[in-house]
Backbone as XML, in Angstrom:
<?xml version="1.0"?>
<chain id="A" units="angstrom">
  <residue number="1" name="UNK">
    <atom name="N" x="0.851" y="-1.164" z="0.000"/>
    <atom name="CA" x="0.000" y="0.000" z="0.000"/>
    <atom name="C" x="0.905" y="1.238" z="0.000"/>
  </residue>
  <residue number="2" name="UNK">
    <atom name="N" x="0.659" y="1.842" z="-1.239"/>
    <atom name="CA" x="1.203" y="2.877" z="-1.062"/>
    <atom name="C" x="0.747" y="4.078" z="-0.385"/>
  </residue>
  <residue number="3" name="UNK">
    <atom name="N" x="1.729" y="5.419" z="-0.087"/>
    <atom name="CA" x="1.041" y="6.371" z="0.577"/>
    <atom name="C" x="-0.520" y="7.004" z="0.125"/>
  </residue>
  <residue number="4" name="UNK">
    <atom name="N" x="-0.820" y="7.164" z="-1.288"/>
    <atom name="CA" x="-1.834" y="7.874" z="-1.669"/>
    <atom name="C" x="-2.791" y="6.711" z="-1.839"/>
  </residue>
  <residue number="5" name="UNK">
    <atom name="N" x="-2.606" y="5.313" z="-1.434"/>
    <atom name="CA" x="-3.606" y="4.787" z="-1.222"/>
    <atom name="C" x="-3.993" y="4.687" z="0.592"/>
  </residue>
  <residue number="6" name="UNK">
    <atom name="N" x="-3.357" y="4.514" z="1.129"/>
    <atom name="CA" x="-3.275" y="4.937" z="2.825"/>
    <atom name="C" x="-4.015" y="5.787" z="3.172"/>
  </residue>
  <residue number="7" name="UNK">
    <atom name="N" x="-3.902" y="6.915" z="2.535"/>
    <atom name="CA" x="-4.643" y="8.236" z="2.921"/>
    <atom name="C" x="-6.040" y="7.836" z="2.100"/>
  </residue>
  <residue number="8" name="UNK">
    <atom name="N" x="-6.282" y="7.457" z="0.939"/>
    <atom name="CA" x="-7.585" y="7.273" z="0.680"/>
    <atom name="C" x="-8.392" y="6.345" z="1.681"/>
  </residue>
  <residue number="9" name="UNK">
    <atom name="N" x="-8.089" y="5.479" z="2.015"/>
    <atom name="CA" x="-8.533" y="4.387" z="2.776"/>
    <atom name="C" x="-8.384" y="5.355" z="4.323"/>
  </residue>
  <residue number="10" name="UNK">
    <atom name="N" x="-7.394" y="5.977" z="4.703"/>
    <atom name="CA" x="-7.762" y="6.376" z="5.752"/>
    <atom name="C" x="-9.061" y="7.320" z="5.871"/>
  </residue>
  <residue number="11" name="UNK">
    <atom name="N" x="-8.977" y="8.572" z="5.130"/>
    <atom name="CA" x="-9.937" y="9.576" z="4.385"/>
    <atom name="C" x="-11.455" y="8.389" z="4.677"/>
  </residue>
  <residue number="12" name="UNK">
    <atom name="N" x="-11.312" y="7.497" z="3.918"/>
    <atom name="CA" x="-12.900" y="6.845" z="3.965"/>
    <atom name="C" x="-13.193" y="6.750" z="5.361"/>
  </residue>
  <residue number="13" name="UNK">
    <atom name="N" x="-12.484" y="5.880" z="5.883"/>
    <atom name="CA" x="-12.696" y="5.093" z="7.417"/>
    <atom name="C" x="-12.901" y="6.488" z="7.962"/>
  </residue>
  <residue number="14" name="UNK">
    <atom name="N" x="-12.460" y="7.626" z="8.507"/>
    <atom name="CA" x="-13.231" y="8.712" z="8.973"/>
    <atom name="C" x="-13.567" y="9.371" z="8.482"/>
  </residue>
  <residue number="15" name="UNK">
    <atom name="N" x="-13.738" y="9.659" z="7.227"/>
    <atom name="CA" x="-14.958" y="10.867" z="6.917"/>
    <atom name="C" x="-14.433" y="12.219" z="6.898"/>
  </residue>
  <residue number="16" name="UNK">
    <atom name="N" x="-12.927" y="12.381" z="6.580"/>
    <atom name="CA" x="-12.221" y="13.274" z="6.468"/>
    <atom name="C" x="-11.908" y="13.592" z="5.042"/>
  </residue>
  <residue number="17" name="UNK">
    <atom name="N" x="-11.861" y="14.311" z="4.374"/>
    <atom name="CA" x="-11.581" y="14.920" z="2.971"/>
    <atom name="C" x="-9.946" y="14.406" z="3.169"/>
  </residue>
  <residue number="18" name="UNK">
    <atom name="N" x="-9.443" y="13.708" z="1.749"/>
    <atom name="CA" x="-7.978" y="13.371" z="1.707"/>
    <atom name="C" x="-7.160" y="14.345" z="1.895"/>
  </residue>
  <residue number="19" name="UNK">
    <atom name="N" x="-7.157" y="15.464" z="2.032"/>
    <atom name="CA" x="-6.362" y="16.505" z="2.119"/>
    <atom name="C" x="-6.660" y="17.117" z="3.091"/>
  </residue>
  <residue number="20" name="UNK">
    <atom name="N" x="-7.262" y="17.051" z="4.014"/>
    <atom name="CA" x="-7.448" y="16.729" z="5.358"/>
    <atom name="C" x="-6.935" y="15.778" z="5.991"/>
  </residue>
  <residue number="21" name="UNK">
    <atom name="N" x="-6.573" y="14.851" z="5.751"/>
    <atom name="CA" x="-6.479" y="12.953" z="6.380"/>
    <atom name="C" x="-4.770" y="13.522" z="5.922"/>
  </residue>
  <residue number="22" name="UNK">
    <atom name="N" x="-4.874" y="13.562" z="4.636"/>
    <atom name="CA" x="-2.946" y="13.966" z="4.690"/>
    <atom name="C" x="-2.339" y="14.693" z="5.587"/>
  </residue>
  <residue number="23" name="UNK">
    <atom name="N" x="-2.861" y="16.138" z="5.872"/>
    <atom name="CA" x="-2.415" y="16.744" z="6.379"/>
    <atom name="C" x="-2.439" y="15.994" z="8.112"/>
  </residue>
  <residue number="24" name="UNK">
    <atom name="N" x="-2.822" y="15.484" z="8.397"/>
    <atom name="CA" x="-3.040" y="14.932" z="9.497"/>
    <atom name="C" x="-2.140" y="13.773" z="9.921"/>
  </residue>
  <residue number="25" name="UNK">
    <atom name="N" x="-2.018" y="13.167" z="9.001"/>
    <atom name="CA" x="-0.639" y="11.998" z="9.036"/>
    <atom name="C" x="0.442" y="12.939" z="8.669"/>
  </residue>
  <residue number="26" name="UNK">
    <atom name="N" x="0.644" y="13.923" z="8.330"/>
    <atom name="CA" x="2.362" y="14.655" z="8.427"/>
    <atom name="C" x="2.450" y="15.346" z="9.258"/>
  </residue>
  <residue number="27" name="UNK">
    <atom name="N" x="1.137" y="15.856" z="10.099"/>
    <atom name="CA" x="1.177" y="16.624" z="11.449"/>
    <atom name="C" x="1.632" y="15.047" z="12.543"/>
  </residue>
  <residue number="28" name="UNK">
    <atom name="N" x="1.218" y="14.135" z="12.771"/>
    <atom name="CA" x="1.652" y="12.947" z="13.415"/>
    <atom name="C" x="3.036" y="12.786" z="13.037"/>
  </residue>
  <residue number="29" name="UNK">
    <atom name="N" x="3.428" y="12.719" z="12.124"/>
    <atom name="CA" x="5.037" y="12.208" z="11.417"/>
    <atom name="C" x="5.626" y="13.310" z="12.414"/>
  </residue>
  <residue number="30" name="UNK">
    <atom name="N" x="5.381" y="14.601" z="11.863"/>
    <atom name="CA" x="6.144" y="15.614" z="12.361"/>
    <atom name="C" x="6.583" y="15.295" z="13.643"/>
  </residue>
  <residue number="31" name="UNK">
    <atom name="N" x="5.354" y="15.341" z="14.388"/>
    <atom name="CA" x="5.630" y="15.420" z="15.916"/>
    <atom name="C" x="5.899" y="14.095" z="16.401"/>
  </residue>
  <residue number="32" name="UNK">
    <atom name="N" x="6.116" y="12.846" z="15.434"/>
    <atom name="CA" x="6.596" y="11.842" z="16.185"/>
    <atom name="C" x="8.129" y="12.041" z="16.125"/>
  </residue>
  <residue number="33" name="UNK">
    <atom name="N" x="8.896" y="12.380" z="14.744"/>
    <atom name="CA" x="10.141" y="13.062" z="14.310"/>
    <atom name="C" x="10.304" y="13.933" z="15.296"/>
  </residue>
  <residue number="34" name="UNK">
    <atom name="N" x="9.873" y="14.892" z="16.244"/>
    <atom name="CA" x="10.164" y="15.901" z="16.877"/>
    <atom name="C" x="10.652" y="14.816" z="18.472"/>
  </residue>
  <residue number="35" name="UNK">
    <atom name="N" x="9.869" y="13.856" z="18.493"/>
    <atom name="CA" x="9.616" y="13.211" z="19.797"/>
    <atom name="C" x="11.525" y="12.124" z="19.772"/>
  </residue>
  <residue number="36" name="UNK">
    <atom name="N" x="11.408" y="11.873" z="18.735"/>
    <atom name="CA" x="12.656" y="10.791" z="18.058"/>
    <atom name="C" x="14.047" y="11.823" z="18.279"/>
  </residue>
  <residue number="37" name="UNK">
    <atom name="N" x="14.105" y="12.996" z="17.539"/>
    <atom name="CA" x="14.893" y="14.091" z="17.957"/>
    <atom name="C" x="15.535" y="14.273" z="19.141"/>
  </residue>
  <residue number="38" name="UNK">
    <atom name="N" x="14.452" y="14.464" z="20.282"/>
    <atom name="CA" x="14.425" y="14.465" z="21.119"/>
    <atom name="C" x="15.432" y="13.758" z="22.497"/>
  </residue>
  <residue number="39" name="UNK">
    <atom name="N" x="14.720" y="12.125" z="21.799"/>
    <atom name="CA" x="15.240" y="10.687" z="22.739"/>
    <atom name="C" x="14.135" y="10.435" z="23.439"/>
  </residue>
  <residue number="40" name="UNK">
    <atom name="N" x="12.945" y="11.111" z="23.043"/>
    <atom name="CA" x="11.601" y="9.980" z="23.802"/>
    <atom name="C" x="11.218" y="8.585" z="22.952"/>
  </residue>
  <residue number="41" name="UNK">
    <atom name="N" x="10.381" y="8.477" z="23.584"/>
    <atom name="CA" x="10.278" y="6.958" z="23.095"/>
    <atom name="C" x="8.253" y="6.897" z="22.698"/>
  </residue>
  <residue number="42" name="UNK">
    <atom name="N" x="7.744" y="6.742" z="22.186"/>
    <atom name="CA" x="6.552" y="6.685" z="21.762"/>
    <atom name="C" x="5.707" y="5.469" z="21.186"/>
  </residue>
  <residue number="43" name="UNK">
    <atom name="N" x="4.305" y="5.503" z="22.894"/>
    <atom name="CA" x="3.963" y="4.418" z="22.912"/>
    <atom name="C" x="2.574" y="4.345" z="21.926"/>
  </residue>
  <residue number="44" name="UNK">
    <atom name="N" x="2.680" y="3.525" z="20.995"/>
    <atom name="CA" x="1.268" y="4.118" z="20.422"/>
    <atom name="C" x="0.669" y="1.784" z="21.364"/>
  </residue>
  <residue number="45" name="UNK">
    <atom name="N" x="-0.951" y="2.876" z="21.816"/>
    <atom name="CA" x="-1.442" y="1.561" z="22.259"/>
    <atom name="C" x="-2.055" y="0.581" z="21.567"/>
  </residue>
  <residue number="46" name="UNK">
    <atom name="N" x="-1.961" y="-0.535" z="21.833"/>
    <atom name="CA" x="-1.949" y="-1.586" z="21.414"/>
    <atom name="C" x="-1.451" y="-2.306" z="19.788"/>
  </residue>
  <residue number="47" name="UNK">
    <atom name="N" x="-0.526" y="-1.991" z="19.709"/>
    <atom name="CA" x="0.433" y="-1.500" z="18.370"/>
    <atom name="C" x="2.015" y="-1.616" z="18.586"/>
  </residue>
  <residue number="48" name="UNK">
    <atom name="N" x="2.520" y="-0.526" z="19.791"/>
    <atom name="CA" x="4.219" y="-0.958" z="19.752"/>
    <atom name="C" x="4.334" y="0.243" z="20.423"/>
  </residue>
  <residue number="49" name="UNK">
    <atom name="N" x="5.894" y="0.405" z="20.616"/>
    <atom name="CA" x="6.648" y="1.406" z="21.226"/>
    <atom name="C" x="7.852" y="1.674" z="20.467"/>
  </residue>
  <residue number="50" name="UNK">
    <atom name="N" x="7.690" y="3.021" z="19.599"/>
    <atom name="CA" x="9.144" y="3.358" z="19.222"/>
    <atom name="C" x="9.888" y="3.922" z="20.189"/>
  </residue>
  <residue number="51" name="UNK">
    <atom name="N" x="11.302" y="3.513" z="19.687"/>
    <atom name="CA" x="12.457" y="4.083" z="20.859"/>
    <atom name="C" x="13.359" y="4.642" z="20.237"/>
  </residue>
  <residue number="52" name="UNK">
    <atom name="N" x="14.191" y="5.279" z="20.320"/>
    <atom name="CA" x="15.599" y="5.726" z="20.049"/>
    <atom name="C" x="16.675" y="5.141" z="20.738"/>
  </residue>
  <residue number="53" name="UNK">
    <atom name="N" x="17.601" y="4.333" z="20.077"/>
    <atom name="CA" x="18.785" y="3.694" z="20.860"/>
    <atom name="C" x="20.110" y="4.303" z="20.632"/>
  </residue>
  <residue number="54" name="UNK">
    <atom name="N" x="20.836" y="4.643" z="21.006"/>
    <atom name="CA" x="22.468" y="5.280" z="20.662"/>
    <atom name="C" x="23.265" y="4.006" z="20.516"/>
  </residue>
  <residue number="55" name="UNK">
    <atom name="N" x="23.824" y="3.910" z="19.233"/>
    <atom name="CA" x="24.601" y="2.701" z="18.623"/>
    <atom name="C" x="26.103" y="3.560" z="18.715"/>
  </residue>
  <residue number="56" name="UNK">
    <atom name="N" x="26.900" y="2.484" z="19.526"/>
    <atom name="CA" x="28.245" y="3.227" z="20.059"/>
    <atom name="C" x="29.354" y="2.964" z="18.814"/>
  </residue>
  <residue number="57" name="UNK">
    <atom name="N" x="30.408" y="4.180" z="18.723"/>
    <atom name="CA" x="30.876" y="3.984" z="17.704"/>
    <atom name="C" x="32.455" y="2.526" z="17.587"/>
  </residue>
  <residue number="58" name="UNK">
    <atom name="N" x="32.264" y="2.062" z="16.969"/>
    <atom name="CA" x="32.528" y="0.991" z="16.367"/>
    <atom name="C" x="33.877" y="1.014" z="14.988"/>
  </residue>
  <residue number="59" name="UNK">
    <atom name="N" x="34.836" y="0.172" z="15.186"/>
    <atom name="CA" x="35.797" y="0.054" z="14.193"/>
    <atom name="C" x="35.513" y="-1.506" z="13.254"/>
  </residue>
  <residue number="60" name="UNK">
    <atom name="N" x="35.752" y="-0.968" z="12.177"/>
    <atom name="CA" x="35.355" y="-1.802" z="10.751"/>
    <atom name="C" x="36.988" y="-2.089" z="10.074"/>
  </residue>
  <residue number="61" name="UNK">
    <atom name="N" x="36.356" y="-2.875" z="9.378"/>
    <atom name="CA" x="37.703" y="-3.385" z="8.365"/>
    <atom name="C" x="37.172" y="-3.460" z="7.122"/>
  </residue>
  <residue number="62" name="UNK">
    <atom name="N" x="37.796" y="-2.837" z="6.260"/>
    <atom name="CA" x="37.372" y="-2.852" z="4.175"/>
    <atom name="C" x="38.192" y="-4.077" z="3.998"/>
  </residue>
  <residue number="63" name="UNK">
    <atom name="N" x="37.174" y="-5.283" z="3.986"/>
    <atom name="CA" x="37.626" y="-6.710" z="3.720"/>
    <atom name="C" x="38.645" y="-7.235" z="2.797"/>
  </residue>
  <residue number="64" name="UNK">
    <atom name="N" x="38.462" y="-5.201" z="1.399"/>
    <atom name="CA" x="39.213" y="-5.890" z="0.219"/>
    <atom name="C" x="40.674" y="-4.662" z="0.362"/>
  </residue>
  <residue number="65" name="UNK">
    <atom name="N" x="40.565" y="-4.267" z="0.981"/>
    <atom name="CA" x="42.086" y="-3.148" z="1.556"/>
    <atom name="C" x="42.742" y="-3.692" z="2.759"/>
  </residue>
  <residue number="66" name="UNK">
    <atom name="N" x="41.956" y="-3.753" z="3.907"/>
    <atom name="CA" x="42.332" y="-4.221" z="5.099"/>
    <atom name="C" x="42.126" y="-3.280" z="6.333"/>
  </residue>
  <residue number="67" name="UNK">
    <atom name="N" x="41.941" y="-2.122" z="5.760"/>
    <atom name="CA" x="41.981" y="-0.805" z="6.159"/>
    <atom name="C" x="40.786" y="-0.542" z="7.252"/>
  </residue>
  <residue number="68" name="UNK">
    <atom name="N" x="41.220" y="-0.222" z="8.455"/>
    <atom name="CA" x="40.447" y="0.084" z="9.471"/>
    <atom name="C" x="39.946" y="1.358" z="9.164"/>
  </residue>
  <residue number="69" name="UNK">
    <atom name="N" x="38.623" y="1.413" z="10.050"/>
    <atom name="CA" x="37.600" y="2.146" z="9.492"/>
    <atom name="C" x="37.306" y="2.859" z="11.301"/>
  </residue>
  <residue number="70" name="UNK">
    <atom name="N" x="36.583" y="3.896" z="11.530"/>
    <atom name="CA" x="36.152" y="4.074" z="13.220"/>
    <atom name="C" x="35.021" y="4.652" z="12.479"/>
  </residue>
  <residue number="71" name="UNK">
    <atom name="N" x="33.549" y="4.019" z="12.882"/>
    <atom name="CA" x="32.577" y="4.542" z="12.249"/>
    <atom name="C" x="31.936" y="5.143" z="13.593"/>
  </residue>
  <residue number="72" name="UNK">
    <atom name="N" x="31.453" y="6.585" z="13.580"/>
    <atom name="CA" x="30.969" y="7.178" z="14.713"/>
    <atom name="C" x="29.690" y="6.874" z="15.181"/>
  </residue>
  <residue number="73" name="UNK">
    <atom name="N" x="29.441" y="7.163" z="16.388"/>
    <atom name="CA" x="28.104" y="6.846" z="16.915"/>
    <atom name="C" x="26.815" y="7.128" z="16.648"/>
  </residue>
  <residue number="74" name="UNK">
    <atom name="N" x="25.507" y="6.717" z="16.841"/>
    <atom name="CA" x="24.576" y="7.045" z="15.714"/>
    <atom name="C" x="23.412" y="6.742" z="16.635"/>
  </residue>
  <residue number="75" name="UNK">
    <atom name="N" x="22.309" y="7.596" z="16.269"/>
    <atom name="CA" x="21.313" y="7.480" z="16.721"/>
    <atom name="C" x="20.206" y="6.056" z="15.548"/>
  </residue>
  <residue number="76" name="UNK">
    <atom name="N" x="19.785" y="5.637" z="15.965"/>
    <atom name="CA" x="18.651" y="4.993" z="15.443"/>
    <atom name="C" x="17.390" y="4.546" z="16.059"/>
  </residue>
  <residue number="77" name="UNK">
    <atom name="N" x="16.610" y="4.092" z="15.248"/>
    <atom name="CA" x="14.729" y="4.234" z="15.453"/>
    <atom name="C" x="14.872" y="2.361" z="15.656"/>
  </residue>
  <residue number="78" name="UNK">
    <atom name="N" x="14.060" y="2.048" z="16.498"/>
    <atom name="CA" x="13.610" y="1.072" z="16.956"/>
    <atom name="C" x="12.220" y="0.641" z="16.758"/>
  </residue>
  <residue number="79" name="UNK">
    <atom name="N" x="11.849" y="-0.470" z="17.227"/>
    <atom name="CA" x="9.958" y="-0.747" z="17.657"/>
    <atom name="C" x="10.409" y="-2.323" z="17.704"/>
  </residue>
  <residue number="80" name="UNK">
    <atom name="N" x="9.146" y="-2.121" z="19.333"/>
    <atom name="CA" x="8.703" y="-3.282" z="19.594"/>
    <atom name="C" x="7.124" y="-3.749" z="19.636"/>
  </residue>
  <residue number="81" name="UNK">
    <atom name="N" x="6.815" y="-4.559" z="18.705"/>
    <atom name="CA" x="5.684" y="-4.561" z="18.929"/>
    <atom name="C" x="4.790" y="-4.757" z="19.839"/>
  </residue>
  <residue number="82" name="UNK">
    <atom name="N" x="3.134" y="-4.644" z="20.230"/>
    <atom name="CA" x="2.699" y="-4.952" z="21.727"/>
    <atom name="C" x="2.385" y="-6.406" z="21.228"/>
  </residue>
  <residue number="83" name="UNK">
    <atom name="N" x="2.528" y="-7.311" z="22.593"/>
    <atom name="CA" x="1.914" y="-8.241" z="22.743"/>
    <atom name="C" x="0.635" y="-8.309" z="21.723"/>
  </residue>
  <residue number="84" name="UNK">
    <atom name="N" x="-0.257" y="-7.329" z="22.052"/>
    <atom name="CA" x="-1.842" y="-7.839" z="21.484"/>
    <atom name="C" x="-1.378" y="-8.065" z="20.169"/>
  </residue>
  <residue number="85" name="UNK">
    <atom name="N" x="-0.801" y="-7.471" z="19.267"/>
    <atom name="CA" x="-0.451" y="-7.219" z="17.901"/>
    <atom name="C" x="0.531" y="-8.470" z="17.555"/>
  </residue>
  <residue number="86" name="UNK">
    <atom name="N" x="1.151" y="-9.109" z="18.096"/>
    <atom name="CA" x="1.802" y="-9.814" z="17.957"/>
    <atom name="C" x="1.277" y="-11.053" z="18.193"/>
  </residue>
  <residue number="87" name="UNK">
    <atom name="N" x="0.283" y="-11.393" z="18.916"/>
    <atom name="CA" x="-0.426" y="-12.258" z="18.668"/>
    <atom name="C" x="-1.248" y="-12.369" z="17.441"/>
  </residue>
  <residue number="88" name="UNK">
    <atom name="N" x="-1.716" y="-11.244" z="16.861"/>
    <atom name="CA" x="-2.564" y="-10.906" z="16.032"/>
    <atom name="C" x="-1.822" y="-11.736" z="14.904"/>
  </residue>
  <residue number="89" name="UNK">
    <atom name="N" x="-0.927" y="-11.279" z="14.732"/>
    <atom name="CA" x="0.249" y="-11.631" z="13.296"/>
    <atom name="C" x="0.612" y="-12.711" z="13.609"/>
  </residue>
  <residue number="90" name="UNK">
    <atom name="N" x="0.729" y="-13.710" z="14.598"/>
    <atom name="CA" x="1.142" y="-15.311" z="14.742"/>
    <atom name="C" x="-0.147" y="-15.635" z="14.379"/>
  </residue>
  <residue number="91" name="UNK">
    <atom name="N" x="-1.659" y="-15.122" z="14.737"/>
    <atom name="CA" x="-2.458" y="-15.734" z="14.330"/>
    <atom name="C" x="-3.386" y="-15.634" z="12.959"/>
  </residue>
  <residue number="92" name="UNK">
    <atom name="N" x="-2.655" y="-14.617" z="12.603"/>
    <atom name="CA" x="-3.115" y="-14.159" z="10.678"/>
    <atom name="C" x="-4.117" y="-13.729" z="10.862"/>
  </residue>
  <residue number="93" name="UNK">
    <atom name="N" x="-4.944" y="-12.975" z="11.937"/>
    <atom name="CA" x="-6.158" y="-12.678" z="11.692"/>
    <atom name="C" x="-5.778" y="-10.951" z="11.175"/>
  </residue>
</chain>
């Protein structure tokens, strides 16, 4: 599913004009991006919890030089899904 089908299907399910329903999923993006920025962690219920983890920086080797590498530390996006949801998807419903 792509995005401009997402928003149509969302748009239906409430009764929001698509350009309404868009604007509404990039006001969410935004402020989940603002929340990620941050280092909060965001629980949406019964669904998951994104997190932000700090990945410490780390030395590499170029397999075909030999040449050590120090790659710096990095933020990245996580998720765990909830229980309920995860049952959901073992059980295909």
């Amino acid at each position: 599913m792509n995005n401009k089908e997402f928003i149509a299907e969302l748009a239906k399910r409430t009764g929001y004009l698509p350009k309404d329903t868009q604007h509404m999923v990039n006001m969410i993006v935004d402020e989940l991006g603002d929340s990620f920025q941050e280092g909060d962690s965001v629980l949406v219920p019964n669904f998951g919890v994104f997190d932000t983890k700090k990945k410490m920086e780390r030395v590499i080797v170029n397999p075909s030089t030999g040449q050590r590498m120090l790659v710096p530390p990095k933020l990245v996006l996580s998720f765990k899904q909830s229980l309920t949801w995860k049952s959901k998807m073992k059980g295909g419903e």
